[in-house]
C-alpha angles and dihedrals in degrees: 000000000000112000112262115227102211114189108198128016138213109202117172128199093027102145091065121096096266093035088048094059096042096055089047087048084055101057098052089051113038115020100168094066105099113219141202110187113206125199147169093211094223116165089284094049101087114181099205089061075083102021090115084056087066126132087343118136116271094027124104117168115203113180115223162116118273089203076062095104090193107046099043089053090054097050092035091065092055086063147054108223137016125215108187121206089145106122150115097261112171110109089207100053096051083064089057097036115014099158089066084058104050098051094047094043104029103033097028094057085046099050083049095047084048089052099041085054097048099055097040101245117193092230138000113208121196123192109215134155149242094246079081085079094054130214111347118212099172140004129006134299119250130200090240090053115115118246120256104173112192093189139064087232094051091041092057093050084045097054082042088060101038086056089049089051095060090050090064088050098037100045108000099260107188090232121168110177129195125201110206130194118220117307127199133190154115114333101018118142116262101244104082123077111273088043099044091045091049099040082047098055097037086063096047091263140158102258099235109236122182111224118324096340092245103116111103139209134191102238120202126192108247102236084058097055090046093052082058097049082048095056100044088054095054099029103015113108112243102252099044154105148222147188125206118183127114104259087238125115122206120174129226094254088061087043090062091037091065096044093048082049101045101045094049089223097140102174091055101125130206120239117202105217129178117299122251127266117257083001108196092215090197138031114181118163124191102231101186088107093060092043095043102046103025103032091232129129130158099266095177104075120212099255083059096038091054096051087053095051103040087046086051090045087061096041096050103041091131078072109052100034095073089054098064097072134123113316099030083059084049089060100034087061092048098045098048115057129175103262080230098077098058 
């Protein structure tokens, strides 16, 4: 497909860890997209993840909620595409807290498609995930798999994307989805696995692992997986879909033995914890139809891609100590329990 030259972007949710990266691909790339980044600034929205966009040409921060009617039809008609990250994302914390998720994931996608198809975008581009596709026993997922969530967290991207997905029948949105696998990087929050790993050890700390460590994800640097989203939004057909993961699974156990390794920290120790409710024990996604009709594939493997983030973790740490405060300490009690009291 020939090659699309989008003028100003709408991204959501840019001031999270994969938004962040995306926005900063874009302008190295493409420097002649204008972008307004809009965000709600939750825990995970960190605002110095752009600080170095600020007040650049072509570059324009709102903070706000895309569940907010009003306010995304008024910056949707200064552009010409939306690409939505924007969502409540930590499978933990939908099975404390589901509702939050619904609205941003659910109603927000929704007031966006509303707004993309009022103003007549060119294209709508929402970021989703292969945890749509549930727990894989065997095989790999394909786009045209059903969806079979398992938390309350994959279940809300998935009715997000189901009501995009009418959209594009009902009134032609020009929708392209991705479905990503887990992505790790530099300035992810450290609540997800290779942070919180890393942060942890770096402290001295028990490395959190859920059961007996065996379920396994495909991880995917970040700056891959936004080359990919890249790529789907410029060269991707309205009315499609595409995975982009590495087709390489790597359990939880592997992922605690590299960090343990990287950091040099010996004497890290692993703490088995209860295991997690509902626990998809394997994601595993097929990514030809990203390599065959977008000309994208993960080029940083995860050995690489571990050395850089754990190297980044212990140079930055100015930016993820902060972070572990209060209430970041309240959930991280509640969420991770001694397997012995079980």
């Amino acid at each position: 497909m020939k090659e699309r030259r989008l003028k100003r972007l709408l991204v959501c949710g840019a001031a999270g860890f994969i938004g962040s990266h995306f926005v900063k691909l874009l302008r190295r790339t493409r420097p002649e997209i204008e972008i307004t980044v809009l965000d709600k600034l939750t825990y995970a929205g960190n605002p110095a993840n752009l600080a170095e966009l600020e007040k650049t040409a072509g570059y324009r921060f709102v903070r706000g909620d895309i569940a907010d009617g009003e306010m995304v039809d008024h910056l949707a008609g200064q552009v010409d595409a939306i690409v939505n990250f924007a969502a409540e994302t930590h499978v933990d914390r939908s099975l404390l807290d589901p509702f939050a998720f619904v609205v941003t994931d659910v109603l927000g996608t929704g007031v966006l498609a509303e707004a993309a198809r009022k103003h007549g975008h060119e294209v709508f581009l929402l970021v989703s995930t292969d945890e749509v596709y549930g727990d894989v026993a065997e095989g790999r997922s394909q786009e045209t798999d059903a969806f079979r969530p398992r938390s309350p967290y994959s279940a809300s991207k998935a009715g997000g994307e189901l009501l995009a997905w009418s959209y594009q029948v009902s009134h032609g949105l020009p929708l392209i989805v991705t479905r990503g696998s887990n992505n790790y990087g530099p300035n992810q929050f450290p609540e997800k696995i290779v942070p919180l790993f890393i942060t942890n050890a770096l402290d001295g700390m028990e490395l959190p692992i859920y059961g007996d460590g065996s379920a396994v994800r495909d991880y995917i640097y970040v700056e891959d997986h936004c080359r990919g989203i890249d790529a789907a939004l410029h060269r991707g057909a309205p009315g499609e879909a595409y995975n982009l993961g590495t087709g390489t699974e790597t359990s939880g156990n592997e992922v605690a033995a590299a960090v343990v390794e990287l950091t040099g920290l010996d004497g890290a120790k692993v703490g088995r914890v209860m295991d997690r409710a509902g626990h998809d024990y394997r994601y595993a996604l097929d990514v030809r139809k990203a390599a065959e009709e977008l000309g994208w594939s993960a080029e940083v493997g995860f050995r690489e891609g571990m050395e850089r983030t754990v190297r980044w973790y212990r140079e930055n740490e100015s930016w993820w100590r902060p972070l572990r405060n209060g209430e970041y300490w309240d959930f991280y009690k509640l969420n991770y329990r001694p397997a012995e009291v079980q």
